[in-house]
C-alpha positions as CSV (number, residue, x, y, z in Angstrom):
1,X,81.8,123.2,96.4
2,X,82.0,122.1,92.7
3,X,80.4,125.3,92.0
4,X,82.8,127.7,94.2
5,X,86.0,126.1,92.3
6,X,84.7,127.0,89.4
7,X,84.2,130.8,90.6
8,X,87.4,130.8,91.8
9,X,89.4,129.4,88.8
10,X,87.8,132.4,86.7
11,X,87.6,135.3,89.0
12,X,91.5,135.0,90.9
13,X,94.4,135.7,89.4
14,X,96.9,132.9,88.5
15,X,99.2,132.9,91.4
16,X,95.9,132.3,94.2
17,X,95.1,129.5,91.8
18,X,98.4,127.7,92.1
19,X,98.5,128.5,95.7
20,X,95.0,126.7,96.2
21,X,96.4,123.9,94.4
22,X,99.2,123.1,95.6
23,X,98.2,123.9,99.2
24,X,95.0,121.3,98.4
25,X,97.6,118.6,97.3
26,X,100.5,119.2,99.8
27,X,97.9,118.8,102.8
28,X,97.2,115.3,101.7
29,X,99.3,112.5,103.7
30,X,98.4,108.6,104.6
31,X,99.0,108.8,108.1
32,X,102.7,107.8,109.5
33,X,101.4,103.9,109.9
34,X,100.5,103.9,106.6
35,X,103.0,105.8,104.9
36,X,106.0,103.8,107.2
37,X,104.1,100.6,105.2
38,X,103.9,102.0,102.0
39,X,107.7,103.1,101.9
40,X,108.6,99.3,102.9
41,X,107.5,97.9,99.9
42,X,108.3,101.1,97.5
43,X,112.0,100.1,98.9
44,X,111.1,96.7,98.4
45,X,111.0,97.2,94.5
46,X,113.8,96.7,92.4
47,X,114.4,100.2,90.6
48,X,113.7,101.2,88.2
49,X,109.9,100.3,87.8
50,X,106.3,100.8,86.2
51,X,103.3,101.5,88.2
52,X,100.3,99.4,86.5
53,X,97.0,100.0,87.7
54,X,95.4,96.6,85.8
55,X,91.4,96.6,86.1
56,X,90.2,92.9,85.8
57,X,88.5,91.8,88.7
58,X,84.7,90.1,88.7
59,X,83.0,93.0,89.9
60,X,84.5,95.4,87.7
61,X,83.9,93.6,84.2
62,X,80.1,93.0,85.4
63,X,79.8,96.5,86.1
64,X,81.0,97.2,82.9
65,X,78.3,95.0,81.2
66,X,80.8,93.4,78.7
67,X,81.2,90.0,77.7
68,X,84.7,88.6,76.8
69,X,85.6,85.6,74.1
70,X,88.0,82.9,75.4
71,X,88.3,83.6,79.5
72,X,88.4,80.8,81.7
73,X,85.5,78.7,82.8
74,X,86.5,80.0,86.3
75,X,86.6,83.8,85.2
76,X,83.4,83.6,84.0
77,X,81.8,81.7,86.5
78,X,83.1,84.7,89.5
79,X,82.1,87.8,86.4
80,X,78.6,85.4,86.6
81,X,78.5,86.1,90.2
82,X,78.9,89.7,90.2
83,X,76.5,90.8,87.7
84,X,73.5,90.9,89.8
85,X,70.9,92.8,87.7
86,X,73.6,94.3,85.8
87,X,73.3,92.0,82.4
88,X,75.8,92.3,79.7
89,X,75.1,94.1,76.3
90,X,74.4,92.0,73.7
91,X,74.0,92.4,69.7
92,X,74.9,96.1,67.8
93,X,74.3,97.6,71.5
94,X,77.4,95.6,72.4
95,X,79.9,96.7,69.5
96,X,78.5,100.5,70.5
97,X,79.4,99.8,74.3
98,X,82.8,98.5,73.6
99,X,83.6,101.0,70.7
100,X,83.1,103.8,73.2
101,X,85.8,102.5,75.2
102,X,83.5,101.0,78.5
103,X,85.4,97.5,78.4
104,X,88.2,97.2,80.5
105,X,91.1,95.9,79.0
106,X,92.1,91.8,79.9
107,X,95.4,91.3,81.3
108,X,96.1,89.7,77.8
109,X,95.4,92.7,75.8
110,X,97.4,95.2,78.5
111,X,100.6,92.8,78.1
112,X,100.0,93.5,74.2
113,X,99.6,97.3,74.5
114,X,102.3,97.3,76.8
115,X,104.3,95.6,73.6
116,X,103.1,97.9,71.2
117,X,105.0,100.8,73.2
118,X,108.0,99.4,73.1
119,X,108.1,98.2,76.9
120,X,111.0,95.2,77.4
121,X,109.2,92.0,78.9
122,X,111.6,91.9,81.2
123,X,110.9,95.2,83.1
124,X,110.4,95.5,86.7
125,X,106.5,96.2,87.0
126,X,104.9,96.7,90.4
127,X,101.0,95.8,90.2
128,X,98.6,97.7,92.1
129,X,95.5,96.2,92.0
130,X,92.4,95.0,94.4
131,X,91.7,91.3,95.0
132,X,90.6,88.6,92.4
133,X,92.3,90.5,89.4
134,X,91.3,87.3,86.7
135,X,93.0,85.9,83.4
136,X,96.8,87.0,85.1
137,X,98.5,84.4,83.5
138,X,98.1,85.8,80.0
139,X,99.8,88.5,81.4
140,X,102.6,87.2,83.8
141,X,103.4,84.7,80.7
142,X,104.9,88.0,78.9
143,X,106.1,90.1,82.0
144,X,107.7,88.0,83.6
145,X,108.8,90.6,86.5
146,X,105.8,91.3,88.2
147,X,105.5,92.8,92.0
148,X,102.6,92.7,94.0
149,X,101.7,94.2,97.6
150,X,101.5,90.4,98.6
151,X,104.5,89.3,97.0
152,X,106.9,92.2,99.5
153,X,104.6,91.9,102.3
154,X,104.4,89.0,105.1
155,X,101.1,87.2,104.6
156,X,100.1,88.1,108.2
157,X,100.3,92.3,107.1
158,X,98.1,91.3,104.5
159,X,95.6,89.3,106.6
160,X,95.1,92.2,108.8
161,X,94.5,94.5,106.3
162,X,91.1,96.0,104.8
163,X,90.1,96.9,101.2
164,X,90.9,100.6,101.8
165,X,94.6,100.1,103.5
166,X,95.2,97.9,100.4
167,X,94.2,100.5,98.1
168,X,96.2,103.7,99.9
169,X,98.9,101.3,99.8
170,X,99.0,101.2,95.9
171,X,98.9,104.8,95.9
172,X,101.8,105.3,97.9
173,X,103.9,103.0,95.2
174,X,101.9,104.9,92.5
175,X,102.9,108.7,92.9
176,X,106.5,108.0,93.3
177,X,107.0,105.0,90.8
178,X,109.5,106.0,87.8
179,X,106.0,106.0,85.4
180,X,102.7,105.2,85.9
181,X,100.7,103.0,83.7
182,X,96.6,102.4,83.7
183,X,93.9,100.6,82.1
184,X,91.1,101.9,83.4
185,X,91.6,106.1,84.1
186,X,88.9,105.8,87.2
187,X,88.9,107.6,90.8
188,X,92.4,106.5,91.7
189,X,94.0,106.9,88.7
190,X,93.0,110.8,88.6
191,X,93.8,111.5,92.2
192,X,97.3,109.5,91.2
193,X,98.1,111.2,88.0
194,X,97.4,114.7,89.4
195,X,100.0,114.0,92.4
196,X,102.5,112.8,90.4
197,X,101.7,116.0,88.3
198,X,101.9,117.9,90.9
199,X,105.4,116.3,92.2
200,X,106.8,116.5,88.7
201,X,106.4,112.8,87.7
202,X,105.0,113.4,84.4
203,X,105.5,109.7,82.9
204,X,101.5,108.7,83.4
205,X,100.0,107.5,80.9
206,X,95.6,105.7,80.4
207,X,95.9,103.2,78.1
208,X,92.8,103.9,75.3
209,X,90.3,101.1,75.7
210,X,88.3,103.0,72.7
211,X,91.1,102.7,70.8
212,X,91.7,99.0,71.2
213,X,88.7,98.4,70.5
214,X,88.3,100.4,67.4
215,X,91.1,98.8,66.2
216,X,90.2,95.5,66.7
217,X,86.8,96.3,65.2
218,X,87.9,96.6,61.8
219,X,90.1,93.8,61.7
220,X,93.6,94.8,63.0
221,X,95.9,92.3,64.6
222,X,99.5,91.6,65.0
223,X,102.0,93.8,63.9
224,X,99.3,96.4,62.4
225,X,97.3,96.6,65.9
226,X,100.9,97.2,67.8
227,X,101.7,100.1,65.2
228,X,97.7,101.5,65.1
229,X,98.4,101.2,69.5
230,X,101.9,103.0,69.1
231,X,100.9,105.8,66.5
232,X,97.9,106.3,69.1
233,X,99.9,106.9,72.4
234,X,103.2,107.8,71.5
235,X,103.0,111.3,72.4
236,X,101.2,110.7,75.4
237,X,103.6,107.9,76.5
238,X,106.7,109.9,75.2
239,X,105.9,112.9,76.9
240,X,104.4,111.2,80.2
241,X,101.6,113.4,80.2
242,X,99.9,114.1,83.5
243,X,95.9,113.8,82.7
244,X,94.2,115.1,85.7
245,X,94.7,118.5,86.6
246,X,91.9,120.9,85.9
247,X,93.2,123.9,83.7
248,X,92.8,126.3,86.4
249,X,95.4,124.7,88.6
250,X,98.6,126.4,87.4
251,X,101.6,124.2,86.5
252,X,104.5,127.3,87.9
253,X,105.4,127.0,91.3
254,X,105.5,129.4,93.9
């Protein structure tokens, strides 16, 4: 399949590219149970609002293999739990691994990236994120305006729902939120940024974990870090460039 795209984006003119993506794209819907949900809490949402995809839960940061300096005896007991045979890098291997950009970023360094471009503390931020995120105080204690899923929802809507309902959920709130902000630019956040592409919602924007960490790795802090994370983004975040469409799916419409 991989292969045939491929064929296709070289061999077909421009306009049976477009067609093929937006016809790929338009065909996707949650079904009407789903969608119906989905537009009750986008309504639910005091406009306008950010979009945050924030990657801290237990699971991910052992699958990530990094180790973190000040989290919570609790944090680290539930990362302890999820590491299996995955252990964390240790020594010069580590620095490497975090210098290349593989550690998610804590809720405390998103709230100071989120700082650094300028964002008030007192915007309207809807969180889409799967169960356990950790360390969300250091976050909430700088945006203050934070809406969850489980926060517009009744607690019996949440009960009955599984990991996956949860998840399309999110998306929903995602393609059609005034900008869309993540941490960690994995499976949802390209299928996410390439709809909102596609729909003309150009403010996306991945935070740069490598850059972060680069940063922090010679010794920035304060106001230098927020101006090094600025300098870094600002024509990404300016522009709200969408980051997932393949060059062979054209931007014109037909």
């Amino acid at each position: 399949m991989f292969i045939s795209l491929i064929l296709f984006c070289f061999r077909f003119p421009l306009y049976s590219k477009a067609a093929l993506c937006q016809g790929c794209y338009n065909a996707l819907r949650l079904n009407k149970v789903l969608e119906g949900k989905g537009s009750e809490v986008f309504k639910s949402i005091p406009k306008p609002f950010v979009t945050l995809h924030l990657r801290f839960e237990p699971d991910m940061v052992a699958y990530s293999q990094c180790e973190y300096q000040g989290l919570s005896s609790t944090s680290l007991h539930a990362i302890e739990a999820s590491r299996g045979d995955r252990k964390p890098w240790t020594g010069d291997a580590a620095h490497i691994w975090r210098n290349r950009g593989k550690c998610p970023l804590t809720p405390k360094e998103t709230a100071f990236a989120l700082q650094s471009l300028k964002i008030p503390t007192n915007t309207t931020i809807y969180l889409a994120a799967g169960d356990g995120l950790m360390e969300m105080e250091d976050f909430t204690a700088v945006y203050t305006n934070v809406y969850t899923k489980s926060s517009l929802l009744n607690s019996e809507d949440i009960f009955r729902m599984h990991g996956n309902t949860k998840a399309a959920l999110d998306y929903f709130v995602s393609i059609n939120s005034d900008a869309y902000i993540a941490t960690y630019f994995g499976n949802m956040d390209k299928m996410v940024s390439a709809m909102r592409a596609v729909n003309g919602h150009y403010k996306t924007l991945a935070l740069s974990r490598r850059a972060f960490a680069n940063f922090t790795a010679i010794g920035l802090k304060g106001v230098e870090l927020a101006d090094a994370l600025w300098k870094s983004h600002r024509e990404d975040f300016v522009m709200g460039r969408g980051t997932a469409l393949p060059d062979c799916f054209c931007e014109f419409t037909l």
